[in-house]
C-alpha positions in Angstrom: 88.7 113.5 102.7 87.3 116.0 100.2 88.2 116.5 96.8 91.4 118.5 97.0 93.0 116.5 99.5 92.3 113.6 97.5 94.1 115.3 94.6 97.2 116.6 97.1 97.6 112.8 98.5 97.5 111.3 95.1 100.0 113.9 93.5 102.2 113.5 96.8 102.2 109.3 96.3 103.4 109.7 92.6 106.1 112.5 93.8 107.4 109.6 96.1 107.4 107.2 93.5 109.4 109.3 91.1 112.1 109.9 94.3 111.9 106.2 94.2 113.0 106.2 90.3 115.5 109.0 90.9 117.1 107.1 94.6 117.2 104.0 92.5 118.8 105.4 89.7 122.1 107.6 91.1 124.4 107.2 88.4 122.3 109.3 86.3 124.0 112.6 86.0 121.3 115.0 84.8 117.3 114.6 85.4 114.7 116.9 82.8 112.0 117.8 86.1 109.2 117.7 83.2 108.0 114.6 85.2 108.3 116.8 88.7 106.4 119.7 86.8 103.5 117.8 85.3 102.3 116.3 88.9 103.1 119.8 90.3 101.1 120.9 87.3 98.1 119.1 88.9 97.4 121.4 91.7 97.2 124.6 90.3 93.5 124.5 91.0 94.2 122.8 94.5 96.7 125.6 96.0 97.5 129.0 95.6 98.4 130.1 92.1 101.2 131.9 93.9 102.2 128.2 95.9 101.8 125.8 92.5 103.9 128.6 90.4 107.4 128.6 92.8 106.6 125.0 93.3 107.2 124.4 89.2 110.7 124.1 88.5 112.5 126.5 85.7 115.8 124.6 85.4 116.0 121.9 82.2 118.0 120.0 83.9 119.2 118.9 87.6 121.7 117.4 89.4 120.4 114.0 91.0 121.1 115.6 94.7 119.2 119.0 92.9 116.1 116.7 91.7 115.9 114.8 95.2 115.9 117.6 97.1 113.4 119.4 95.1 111.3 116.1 95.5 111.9 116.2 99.2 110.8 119.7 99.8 107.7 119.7 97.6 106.6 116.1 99.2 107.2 117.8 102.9 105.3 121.4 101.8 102.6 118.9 100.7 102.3 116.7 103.6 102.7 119.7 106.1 99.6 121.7 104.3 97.1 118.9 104.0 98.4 116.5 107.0 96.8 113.1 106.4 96.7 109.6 108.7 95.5 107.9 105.3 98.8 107.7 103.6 102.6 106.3 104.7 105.1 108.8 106.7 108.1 109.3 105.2 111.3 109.9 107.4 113.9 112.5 106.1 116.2 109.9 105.0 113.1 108.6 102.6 112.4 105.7 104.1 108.8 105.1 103.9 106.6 103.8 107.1 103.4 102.2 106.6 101.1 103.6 108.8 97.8 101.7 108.7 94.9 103.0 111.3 91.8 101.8 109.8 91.7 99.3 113.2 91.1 101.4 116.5 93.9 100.7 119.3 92.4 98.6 121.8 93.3 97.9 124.7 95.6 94.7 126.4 93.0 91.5 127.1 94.1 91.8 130.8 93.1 95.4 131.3 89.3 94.4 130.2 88.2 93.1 133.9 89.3 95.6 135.6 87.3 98.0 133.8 84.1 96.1 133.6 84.0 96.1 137.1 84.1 99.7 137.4 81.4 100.1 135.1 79.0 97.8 136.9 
């Protein structure tokens, strides 16, 4: 993974862990994004200026649905421009799935005699 998509995964893991913060915490009327903007603020040398400038938000404050779905968007841009199997899926609903694939899939114990045979 080069350098940039290192920065991308990292900046997409702490944008899930402030939806996290801001899931946890729904009786919170009214969210300052500075948080949202400073990991934002981290690829500007990563993506397009054009991307990381409408990726910042303006507003001073949001909404918690605002804030969540601006989290949401921004972590599924992120994911859909630098697809990755190194870090977690996370389902629409925000329910994270550990994907792990440092193991390669083998196959069932009883399909391994069949196949030797065929190879000898």
């Amino acid at each position: 993974m080069g350098q940039d998509s290192h920065r991308v995964h990292s900046v997409i893991a702490a944008l899930k862990r402030v939806r996290e913060h801001v899931a946890r915490n729904e009786d919170t009327d009214e969210w300052d994004p500075e948080t949202y903007n400073r990991w934002v603020g981290m690829l500007e040398d990563v993506l397009s200026p054009d991307d990381a400038r409408r990726m910042l938000i303006s507003d001073e404050w949001l909404t918690n649905s605002e804030y969540l779905m601006n989290l949401d968007a921004c972590i599924a841009f992120l994911d859909s421009e630098h697809p990755s199997t190194a870090h977690p899926t996370v389902h629409a609903v925000g329910e994270v799935i550990d994907a792990d694939f440092s193991e390669p899939t083998k196959p069932r114990p009883s399909l391994w005699p069949a196949r030797l045979s065929k190879i000898k």
